[in-house]
Each structure stands twice: as C-alpha cells, then as structure tokens.
C-alpha positions in Angstrom: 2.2 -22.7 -21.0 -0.6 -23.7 -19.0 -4.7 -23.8 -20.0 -5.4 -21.3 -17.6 -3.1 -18.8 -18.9 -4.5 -19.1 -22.2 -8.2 -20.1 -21.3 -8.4 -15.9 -20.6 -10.7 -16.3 -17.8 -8.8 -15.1 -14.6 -7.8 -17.5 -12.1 -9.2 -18.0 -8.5 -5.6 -16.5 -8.0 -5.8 -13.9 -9.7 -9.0 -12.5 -8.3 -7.5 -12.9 -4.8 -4.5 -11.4 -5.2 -6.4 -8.5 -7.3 -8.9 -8.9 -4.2 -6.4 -8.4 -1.8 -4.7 -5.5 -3.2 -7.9 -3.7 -3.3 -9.4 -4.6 0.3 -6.0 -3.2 1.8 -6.3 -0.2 -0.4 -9.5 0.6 0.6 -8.8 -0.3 4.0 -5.7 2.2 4.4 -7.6 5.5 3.4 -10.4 4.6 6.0 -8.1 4.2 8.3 -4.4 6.3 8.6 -6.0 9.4 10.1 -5.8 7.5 13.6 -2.2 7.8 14.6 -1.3 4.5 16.8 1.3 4.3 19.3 3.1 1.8 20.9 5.5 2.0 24.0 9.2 0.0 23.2 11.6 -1.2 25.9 14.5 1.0 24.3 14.2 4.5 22.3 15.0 4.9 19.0 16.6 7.5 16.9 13.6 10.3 16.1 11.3 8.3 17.4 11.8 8.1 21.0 10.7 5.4 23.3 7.6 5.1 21.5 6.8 4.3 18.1 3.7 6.1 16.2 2.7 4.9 13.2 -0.8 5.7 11.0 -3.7 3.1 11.5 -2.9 2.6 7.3 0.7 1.0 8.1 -0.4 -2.4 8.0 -2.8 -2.4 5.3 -0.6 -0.7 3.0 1.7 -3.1 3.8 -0.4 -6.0 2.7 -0.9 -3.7 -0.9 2.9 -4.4 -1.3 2.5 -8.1 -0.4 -0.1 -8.6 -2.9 1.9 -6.5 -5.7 5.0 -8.5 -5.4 3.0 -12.3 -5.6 1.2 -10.6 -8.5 4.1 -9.6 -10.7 6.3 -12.8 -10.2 3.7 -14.6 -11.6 1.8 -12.7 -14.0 4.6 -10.5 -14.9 4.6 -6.7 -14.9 2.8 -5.9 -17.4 0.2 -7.6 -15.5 1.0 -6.1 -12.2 1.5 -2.6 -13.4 -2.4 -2.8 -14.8 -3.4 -3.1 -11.7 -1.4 -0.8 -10.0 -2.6 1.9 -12.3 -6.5 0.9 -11.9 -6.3 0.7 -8.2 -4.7 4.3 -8.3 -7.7 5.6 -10.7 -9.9 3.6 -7.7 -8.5 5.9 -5.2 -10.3 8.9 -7.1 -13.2 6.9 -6.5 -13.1 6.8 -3.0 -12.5 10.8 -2.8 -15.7 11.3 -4.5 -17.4 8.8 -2.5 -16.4 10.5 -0.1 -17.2 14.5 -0.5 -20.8 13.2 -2.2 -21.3 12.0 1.2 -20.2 15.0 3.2 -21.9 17.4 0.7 -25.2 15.5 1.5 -27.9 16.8 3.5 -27.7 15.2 7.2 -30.8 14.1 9.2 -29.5 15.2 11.9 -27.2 18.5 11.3 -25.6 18.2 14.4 -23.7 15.6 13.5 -22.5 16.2 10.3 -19.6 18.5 11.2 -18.1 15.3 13.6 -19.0 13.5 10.2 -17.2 15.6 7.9 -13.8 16.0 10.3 -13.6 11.7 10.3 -14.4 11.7 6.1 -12.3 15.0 5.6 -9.4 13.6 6.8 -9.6 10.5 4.9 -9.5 13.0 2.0 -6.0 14.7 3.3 -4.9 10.7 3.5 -6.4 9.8 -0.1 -4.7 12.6 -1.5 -1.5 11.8 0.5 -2.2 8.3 -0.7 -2.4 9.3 -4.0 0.9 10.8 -4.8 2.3 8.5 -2.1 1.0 4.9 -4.2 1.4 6.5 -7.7 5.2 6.7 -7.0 6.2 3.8 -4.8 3.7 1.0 -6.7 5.4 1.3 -9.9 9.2 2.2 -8.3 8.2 -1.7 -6.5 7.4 -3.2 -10.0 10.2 -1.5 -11.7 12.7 -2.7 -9.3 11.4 -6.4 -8.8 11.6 -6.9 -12.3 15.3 -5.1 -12.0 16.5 -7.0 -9.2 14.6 -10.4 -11.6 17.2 -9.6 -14.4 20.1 -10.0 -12.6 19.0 -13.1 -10.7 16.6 -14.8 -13.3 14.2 -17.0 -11.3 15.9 -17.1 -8.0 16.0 -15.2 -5.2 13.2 -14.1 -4.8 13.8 -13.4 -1.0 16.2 -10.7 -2.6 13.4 -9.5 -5.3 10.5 -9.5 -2.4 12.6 -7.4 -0.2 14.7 -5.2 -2.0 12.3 -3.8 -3.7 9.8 -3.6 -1.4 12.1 -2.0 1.3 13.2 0.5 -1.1 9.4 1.4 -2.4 8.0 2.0 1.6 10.4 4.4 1.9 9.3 6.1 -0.6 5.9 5.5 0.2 6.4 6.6 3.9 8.0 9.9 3.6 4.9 10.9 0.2 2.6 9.8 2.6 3.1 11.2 5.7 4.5 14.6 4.1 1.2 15.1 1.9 -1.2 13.7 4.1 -0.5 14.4 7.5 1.2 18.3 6.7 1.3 19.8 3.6 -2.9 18.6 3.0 -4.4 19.5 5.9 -2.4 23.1 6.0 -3.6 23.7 2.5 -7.4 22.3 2.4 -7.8 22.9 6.2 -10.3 20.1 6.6 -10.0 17.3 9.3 -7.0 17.1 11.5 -4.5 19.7 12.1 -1.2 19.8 10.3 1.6 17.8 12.4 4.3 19.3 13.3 7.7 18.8 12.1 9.2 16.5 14.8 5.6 14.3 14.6 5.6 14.1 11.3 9.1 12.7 11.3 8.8 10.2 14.0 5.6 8.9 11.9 7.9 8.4 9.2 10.0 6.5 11.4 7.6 4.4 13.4 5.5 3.6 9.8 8.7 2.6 7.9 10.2 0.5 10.7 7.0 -1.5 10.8 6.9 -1.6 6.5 10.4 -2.6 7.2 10.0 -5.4 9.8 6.5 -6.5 7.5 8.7 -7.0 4.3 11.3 -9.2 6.1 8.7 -11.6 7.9 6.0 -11.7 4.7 9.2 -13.5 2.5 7.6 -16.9 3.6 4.3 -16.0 2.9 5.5 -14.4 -1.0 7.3 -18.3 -1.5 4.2 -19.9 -0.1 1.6 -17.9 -2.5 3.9 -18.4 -5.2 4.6 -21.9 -4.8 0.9 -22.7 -4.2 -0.2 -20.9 -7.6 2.2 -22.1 -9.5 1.7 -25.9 -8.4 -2.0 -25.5 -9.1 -2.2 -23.5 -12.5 1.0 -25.1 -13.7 2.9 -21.8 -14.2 6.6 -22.2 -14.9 8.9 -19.1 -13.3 10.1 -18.6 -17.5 6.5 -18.5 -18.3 4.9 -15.4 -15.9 7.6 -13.4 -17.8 7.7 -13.5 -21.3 4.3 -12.0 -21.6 
C-alpha cells in the first residue's frame, strides 16, 4: 500500500473529489426551483416534444460522478462518510437559509420577492434531502454489489448500473417532495405542480441523469486512472479497508 494511504493526510484527490461532491451539492439546492426546458425534434412518452427538467439536473449529476470515483478508490466505507456528512450539510444550508429570510430587510419591499426565490430552495432542500439520503447510499451499495461479482473490472458496468438505478430513485424523491407534496404542505415559494408536470419533470430530469451516466464512463476511467497512477493505489488496495 502506498505512503499516501498511510501518511493520513488526505490527498490532493481526495479533497477534489470531496470538493466536487460538495460544490454540486450546494449548487443543486440554489438552483432546481427554475424548471428548464428544451424543445426536441421528436416527442417522447410523458414528456411531449419538449423535455423539462429542474436547473439541479446537472449538478446533481456531477454529485453521482464524484461518488462513484470516490468509492472505487477509497472504498465505501470511505464514500459512505461522506455521503452521510454532505447530507448533515444539507441541514446547513436550510438554516442558512430561513436565518436569512427571518432577518430584518433594508428594504421591506423586497424581502417577500426574497423569501419566494430562498423558500423554494427550502421545498428543494427538503425534497433534496429525502431524495439524496436514499439514492447516495442505494449508489454505494450497489457499486460495491455490482464490484463483487466483477472484482476489479468493469467498471463501465459498476459506474453505470448503479448510478442509473440510484437517479431513478433520486428523480422520482426529488421531484415528488420538492416540487408537490412540499410546497402543498409548507406553502412557501412556488406552487405545487401538477400531476402531468410533475411527471414529465421526472421524465425530462432522469433522461438527462440517464444520458449523463452513459457519457461520464470515460471521465470515471480517466479520474481513476489518473489517481491511481499518481498515489500508487492498486484496485485490491481501495477495498480492503
């Protein structure tokens, strides 16, 4: 085993990836509330001829990215430490949040345009919440599933397997408790979307998860590669720990 694993200072590595994760976090909950759409050549199932997806999709993505390089090579143990900080983070945010909302405002009229963009970040963060509680540690479970039938190879198969599997997951949490049941129930920031919305959301933000976890494979292999070459990690080594 290497000096760095043992040296028990983090890695440049390890601080990016951990980096990474929490940037996109972040990122996602300031974020969803904005509802993007795009127009596509053909219509889809649900969805229609145009796909709608939340602002979040693509950071939330890159959470997943950063998960998956993180627990082939420091294991998951490792991976599901962080997973479980970055959800206690997420509490942080909230409070962050309603401190700021709660506070007096120079100028008072303002602060209600204020509080409906933060108070729908807090329908998201709660959405968010459930949503990343869930699906992070099904996509750690299931890498390190998918790892024990196929030892060190394929981890195309690991990468998206279990990170098709997890969005799903994540999607239908997400979009359920932050865009419907949340808003209906604390009846701050955006209305609650309707039924058919909230399920061509689903659609648009899996499909783009989806398409994300097949095209980021090189990438996974490349930040593997390139950490393991550098801090002379062997595959056996990131997972006997």
């Amino acid at each position: 085993m290497s000096h760095s694993r043992t040296s028990g200072a983090p890695t440049i590595a390890q601080v990016a990836l951990i980096g990474l994760f929490v940037t996109a976090l972040v990122t996602a909950q300031l974020t969803a509330s904005k509802v993007l759409a795009f127009e596509l050549p053909f219509a889809l199932p649900v969805a229609g001829a145009q796909l709608a997806l939340p602002g979040a999709a693509l950071a939330y993505a890159l959470t997943f990215l950063a998960s998956d390089c993180y627990t082939e090579l420091y294991g998951r143990r490792a991976a599901q430490i962080v997973v479980n900080v970055g959800f206690v983070l997420n509490f942080v945010v909230l409070a962050l949040v309603w401190s700021t909302i709660a506070a007096p405002a120079a100028d008072p009229g303002s602060a209600s345009q204020f509080a409906t963009v933060l108070g729908s970040s807090t329908n998201i963060v709660l959405g968010s919440l459930l949503a990343y509680v869930v699906s992070q540690n099904w996509d750690v479970i299931v890498f390190h599933r998918i790892r024990d039938y196929t030892g060190s190879e394929k981890l195309w198969l690991r990468n998206i397997g279990s990170t098709a599997s997890s969005q799903a997951i994540d999607t239908v949490v997400f979009v359920a408790v932050g865009f419907v049941l949340a808003p209906a129930v604390l009846d701050v920031g955006m209305d609650p979307l309707p039924f058919q919305g909230a399920l061509a959301l689903m659609v648009g933000q899996y499909l783009l998860k989806l398409a994300i976890a097949l095209f980021d494979t090189p990438v996974v292999y490349a930040i593997v590669s390139l950490v393991r070459t550098r801090e002379g990690l062997a595959a056996e080594d990131t997972h006997t720990a």
